[in-house]
Backbone as numpy.savetxt, mean C-alpha at the origin, in Angstrom:
# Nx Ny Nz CAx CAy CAz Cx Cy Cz
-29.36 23.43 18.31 -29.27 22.01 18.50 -27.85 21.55 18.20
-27.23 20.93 18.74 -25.97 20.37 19.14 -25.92 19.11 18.72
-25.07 18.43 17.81 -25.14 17.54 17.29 -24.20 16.59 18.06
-24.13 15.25 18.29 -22.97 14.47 19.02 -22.06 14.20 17.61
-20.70 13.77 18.48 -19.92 13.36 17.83 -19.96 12.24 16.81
-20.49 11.14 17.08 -21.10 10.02 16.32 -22.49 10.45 15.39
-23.21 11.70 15.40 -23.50 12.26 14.55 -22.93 12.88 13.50
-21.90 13.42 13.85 -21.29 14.13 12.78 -21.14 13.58 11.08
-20.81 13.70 10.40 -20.40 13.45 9.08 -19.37 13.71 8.59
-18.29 13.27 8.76 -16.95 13.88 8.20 -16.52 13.06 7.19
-16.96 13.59 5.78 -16.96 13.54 4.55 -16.28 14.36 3.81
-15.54 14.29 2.24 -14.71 14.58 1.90 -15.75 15.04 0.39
-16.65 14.66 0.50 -17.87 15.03 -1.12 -19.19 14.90 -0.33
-19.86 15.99 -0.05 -20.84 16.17 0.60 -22.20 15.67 -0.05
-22.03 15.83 -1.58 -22.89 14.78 -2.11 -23.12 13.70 -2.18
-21.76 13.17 -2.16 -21.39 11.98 -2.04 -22.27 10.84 -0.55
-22.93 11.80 0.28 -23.22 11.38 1.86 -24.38 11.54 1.26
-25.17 11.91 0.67 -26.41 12.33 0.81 -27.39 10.91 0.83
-28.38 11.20 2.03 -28.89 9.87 1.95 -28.43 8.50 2.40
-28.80 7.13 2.21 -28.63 6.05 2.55 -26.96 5.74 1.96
-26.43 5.28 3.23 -25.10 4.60 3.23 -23.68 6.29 3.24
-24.08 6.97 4.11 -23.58 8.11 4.06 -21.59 7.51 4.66
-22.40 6.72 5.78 -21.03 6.14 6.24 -19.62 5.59 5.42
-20.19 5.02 3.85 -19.74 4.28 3.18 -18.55 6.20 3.01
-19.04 6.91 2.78 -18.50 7.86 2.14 -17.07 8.72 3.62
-17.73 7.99 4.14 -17.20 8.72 5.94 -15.68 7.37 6.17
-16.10 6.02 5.30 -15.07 5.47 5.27 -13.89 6.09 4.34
-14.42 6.34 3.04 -13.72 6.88 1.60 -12.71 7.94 2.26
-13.23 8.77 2.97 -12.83 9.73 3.14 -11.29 9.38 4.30
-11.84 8.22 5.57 -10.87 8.24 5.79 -9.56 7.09 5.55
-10.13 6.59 3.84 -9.45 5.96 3.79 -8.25 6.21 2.71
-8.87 8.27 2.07 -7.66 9.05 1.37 -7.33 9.40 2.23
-7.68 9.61 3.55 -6.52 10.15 4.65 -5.02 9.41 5.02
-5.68 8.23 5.10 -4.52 6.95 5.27 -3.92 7.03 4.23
-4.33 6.62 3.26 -3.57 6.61 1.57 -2.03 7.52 1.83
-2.91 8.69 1.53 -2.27 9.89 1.51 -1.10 9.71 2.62
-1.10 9.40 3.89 -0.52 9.44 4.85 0.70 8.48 4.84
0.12 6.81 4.72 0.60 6.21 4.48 1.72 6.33 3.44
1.42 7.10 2.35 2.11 7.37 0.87 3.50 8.17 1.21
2.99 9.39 2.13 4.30 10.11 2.38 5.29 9.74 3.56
4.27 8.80 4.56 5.36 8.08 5.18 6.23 7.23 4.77
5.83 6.55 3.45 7.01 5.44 2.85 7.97 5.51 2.39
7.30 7.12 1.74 9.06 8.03 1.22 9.67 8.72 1.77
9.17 9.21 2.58 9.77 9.84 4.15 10.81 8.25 4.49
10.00 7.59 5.04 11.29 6.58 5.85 12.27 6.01 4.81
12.03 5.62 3.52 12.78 5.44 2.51 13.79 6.54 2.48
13.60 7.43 2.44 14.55 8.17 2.44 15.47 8.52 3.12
15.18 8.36 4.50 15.86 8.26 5.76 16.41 6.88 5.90
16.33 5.70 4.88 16.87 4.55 4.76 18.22 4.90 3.66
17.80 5.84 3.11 19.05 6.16 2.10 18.84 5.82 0.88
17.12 5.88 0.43 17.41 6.24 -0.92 15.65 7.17 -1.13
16.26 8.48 -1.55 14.96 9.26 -1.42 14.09 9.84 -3.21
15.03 8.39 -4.29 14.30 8.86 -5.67 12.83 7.79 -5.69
12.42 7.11 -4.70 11.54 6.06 -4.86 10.46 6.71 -4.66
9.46 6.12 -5.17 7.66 6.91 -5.16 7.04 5.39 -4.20
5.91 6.05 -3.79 5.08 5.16 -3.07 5.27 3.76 -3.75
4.59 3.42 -5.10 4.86 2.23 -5.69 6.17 1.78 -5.95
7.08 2.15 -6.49 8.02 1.94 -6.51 8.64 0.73 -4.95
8.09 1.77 -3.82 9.14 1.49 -2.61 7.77 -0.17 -2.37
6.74 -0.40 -2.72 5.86 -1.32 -2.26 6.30 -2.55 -3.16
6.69 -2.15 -4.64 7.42 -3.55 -5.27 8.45 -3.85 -4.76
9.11 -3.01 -4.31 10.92 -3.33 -3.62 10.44 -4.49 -2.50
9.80 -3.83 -1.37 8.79 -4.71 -0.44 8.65 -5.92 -0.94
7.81 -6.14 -1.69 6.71 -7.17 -2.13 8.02 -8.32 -3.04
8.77 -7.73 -3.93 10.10 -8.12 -4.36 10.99 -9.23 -3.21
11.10 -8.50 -2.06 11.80 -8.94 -1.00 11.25 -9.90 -0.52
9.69 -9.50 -0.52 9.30 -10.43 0.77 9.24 -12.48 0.89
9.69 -12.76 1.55 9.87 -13.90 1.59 11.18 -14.59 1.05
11.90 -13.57 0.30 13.20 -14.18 -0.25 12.70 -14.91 -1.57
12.00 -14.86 -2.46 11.17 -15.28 -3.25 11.33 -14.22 -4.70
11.72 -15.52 -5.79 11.85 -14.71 -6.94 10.10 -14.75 -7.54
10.05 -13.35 -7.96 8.65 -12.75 -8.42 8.43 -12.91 -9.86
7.37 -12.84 -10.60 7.03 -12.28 -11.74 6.45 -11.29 -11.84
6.23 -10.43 -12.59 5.14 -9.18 -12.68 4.09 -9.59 -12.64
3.63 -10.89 -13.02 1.69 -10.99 -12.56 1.38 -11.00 -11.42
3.00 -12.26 -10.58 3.22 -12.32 -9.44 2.78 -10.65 -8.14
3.17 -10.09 -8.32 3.42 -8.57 -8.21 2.56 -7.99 -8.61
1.59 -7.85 -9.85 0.73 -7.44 -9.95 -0.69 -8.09 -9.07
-0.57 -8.94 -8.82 -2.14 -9.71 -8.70 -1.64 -9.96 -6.57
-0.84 -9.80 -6.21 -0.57 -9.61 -4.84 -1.02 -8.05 -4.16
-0.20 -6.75 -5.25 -0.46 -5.54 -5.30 -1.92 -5.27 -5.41
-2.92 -6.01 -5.56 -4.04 -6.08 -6.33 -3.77 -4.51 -7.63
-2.96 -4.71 -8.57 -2.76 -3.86 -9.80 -2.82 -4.19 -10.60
-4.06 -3.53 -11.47 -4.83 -3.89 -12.60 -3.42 -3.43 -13.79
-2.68 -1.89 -13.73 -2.48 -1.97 -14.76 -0.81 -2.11 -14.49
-0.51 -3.55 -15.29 0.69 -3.79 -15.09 1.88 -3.17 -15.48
1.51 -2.18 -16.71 2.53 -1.14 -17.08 3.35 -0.48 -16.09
2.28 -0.12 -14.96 2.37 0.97 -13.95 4.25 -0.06 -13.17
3.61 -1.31 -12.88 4.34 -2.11 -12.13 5.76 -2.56 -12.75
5.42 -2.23 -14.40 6.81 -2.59 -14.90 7.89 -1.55 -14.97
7.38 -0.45 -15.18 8.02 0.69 -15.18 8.84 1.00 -13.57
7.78 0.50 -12.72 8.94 0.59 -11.67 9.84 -0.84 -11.18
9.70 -1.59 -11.95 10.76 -2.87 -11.93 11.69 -2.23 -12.51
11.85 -1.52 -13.85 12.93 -1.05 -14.51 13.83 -0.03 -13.82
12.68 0.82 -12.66 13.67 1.79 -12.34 14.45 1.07 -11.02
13.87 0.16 -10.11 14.44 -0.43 -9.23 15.11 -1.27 -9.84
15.95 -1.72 -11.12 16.60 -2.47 -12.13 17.82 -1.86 -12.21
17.82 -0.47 -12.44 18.66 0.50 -12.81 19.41 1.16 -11.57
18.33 1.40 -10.45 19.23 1.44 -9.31 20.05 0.62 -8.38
19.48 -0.72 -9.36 20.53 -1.95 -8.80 20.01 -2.07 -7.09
18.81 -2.08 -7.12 18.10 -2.69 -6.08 17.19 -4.41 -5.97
17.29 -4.23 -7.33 16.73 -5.77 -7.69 17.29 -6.33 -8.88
17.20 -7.61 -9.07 18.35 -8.33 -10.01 16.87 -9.17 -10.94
17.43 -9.25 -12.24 16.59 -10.36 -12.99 16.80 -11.58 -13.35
16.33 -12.44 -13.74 16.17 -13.67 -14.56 15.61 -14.59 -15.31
15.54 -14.08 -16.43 15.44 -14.32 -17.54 15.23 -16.67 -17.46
14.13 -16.92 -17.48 13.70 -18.53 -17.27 12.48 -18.65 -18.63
13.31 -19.00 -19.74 12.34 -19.38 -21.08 11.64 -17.77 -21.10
10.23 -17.98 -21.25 9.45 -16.71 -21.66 9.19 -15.47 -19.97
10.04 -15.97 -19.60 9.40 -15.41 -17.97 10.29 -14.66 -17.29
9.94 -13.87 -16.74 11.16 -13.29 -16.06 11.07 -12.48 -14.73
11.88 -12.80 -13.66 11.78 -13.27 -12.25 12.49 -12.67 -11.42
12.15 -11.34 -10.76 12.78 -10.59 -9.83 13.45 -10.95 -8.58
14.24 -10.22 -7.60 14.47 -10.72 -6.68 15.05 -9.11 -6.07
15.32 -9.34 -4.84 16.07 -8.35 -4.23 18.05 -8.31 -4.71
18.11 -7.21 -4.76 19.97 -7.47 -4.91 20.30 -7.53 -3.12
21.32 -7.81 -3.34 21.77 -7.59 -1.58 21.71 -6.24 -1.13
22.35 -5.21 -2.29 21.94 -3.45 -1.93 20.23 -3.52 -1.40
19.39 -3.97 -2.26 17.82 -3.53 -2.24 17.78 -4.14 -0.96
17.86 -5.69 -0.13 18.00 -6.34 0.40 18.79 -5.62 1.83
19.37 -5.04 1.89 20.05 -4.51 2.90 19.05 -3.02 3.01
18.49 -2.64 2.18 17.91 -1.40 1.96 16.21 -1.22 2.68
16.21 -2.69 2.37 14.72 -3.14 3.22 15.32 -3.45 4.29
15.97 -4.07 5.02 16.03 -3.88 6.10 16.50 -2.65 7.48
17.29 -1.26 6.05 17.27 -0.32 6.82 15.87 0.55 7.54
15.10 -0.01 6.19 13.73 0.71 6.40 12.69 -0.05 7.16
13.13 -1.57 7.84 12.49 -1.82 8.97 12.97 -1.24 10.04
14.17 -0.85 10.11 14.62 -0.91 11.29 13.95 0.81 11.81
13.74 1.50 10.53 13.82 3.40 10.99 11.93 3.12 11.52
10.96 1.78 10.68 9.91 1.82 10.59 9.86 1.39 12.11
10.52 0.30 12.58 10.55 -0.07 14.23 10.53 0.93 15.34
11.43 1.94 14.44 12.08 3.32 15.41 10.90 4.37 15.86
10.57 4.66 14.64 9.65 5.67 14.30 8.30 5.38 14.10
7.67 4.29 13.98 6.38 3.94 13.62 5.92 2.88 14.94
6.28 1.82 14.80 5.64 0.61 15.67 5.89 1.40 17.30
6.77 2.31 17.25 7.03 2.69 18.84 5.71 3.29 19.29
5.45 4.22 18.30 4.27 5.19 18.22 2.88 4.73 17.96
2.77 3.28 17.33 1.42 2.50 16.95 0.92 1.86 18.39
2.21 1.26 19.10 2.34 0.91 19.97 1.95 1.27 21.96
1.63 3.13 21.41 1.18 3.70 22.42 -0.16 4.32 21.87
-0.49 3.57 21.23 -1.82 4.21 21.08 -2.71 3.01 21.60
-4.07 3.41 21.84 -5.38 2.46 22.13 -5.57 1.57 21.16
-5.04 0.71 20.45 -5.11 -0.05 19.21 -4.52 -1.05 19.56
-5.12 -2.12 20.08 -4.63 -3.67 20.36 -3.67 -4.31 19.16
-3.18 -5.24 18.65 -2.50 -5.92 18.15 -3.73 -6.94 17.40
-4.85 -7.31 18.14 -5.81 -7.95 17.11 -7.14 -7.04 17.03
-7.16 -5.58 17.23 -7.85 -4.55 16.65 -7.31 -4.34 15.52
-6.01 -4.19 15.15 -5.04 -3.99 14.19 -5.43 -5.04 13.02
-5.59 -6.12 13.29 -5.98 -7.27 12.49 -7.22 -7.02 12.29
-7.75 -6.81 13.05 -9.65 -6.33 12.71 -10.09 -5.94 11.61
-9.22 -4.65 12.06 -8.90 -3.59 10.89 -8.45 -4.13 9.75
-7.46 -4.75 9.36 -6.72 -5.44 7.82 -7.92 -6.25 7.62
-8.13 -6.89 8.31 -9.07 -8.00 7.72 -10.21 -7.09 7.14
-10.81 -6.32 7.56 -12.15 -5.36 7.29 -11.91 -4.35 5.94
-10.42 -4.14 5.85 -9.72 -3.41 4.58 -9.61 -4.32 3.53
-9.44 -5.18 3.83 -9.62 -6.32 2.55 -10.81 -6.99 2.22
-11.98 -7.26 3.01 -12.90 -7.37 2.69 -13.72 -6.14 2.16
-13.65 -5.47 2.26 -13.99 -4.25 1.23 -13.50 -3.67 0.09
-11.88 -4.53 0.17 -11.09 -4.14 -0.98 -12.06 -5.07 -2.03
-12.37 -6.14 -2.01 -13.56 -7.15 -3.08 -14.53 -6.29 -3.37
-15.14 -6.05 -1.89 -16.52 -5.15 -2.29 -16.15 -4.03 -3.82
-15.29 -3.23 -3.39 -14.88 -2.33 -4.23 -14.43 -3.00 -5.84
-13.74 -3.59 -5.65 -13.31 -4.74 -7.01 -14.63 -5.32 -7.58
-15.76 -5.49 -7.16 -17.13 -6.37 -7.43 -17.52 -4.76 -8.10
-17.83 -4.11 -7.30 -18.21 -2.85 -7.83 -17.81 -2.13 -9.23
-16.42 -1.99 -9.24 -15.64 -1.64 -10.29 -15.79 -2.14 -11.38
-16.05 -3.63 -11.49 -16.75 -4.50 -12.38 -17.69 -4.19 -12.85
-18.80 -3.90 -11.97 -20.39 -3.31 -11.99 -20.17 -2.56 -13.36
-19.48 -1.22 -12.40 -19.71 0.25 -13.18 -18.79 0.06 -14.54
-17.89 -1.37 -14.87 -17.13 -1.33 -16.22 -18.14 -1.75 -17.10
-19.14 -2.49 -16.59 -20.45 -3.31 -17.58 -21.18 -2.21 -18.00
-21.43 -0.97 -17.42 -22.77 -0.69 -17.42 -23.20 0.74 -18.93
């Protein structure tokens, strides 16, 4: 017996499928694929932007730092990142501090990131390699522009699900 393709199960914890909501696990699975993927593409093109000591997080505060031209706080940054543990987030403010990719300021008890013009010029090398190398290639695939949105929107509504959950299993 020959199973179809939309039968299949391509799962990453076989226990994990067993039974009702197997799919949930068929998402998990391909959503360490992306992770994972996503993760080494950021330091891949970062690096090919010209700076290759940055880690996945690292290169997403630089991002998130930049975006909008907008000075940040770490809760700021944390609670956008959806990142619970803010240590994680400060430690890489300090190292993007030190590489003189982002500048501080010090306002009473608070203190408020920004891009330097280096970091600032640095994000925009890494749109331009991401334009080169990525959107050319997203771009020839079967994936509409509001499939694409489908998709984000459907990743974030599950990102709650998961956050509601996490809650669950911290009570129990």
């Amino acid at each position: 017996m020959t199973t179809s393709p939309d039968d299949r199960r391509i799962v990453s914890s076989r226990h994990l499928a067993e039974g009702e909501g197997w799919e949930v696990s068929e998402f998990e699975f391909g959503l360490i694929l992306a992770y994972n993927a996503f993760s080494r593409w950021m330091t891949r093109c970062m690096a090919a932007a010209g700076q290759p000591d940055l880690n996945p997080l690292d290169i997403l505060i630089l991002h998130n730092v930049n975006h909008r031209d907008r000075k940040k706080r770490l809760t700021d940054i944390c609670f956008l990142l959806n990142i619970e543990d803010s240590h994680t987030v400060n430690y890489g403010l300090r190292k993007l501090l030190k590489a003189g990719l982002i500048v501080s300021d010090k306002q009473g008890k608070e203190v408020f990131y920004a891009t330097s013009d280096t970091g600032a010029d640095l994000c925009r090398a890494y749109r331009d390699i991401r334009r080169q190398c990525l959107l050319d290639a997203v771009g020839r695939t079967d994936l509409s522009g509001a499939e694409l949105r489908n998709i984000a929107r459907s990743l974030r509504a599950l990102s709650g699900q998961y956050d509601q959950a996490s809650r669950a299993a911290a009570s129990l």
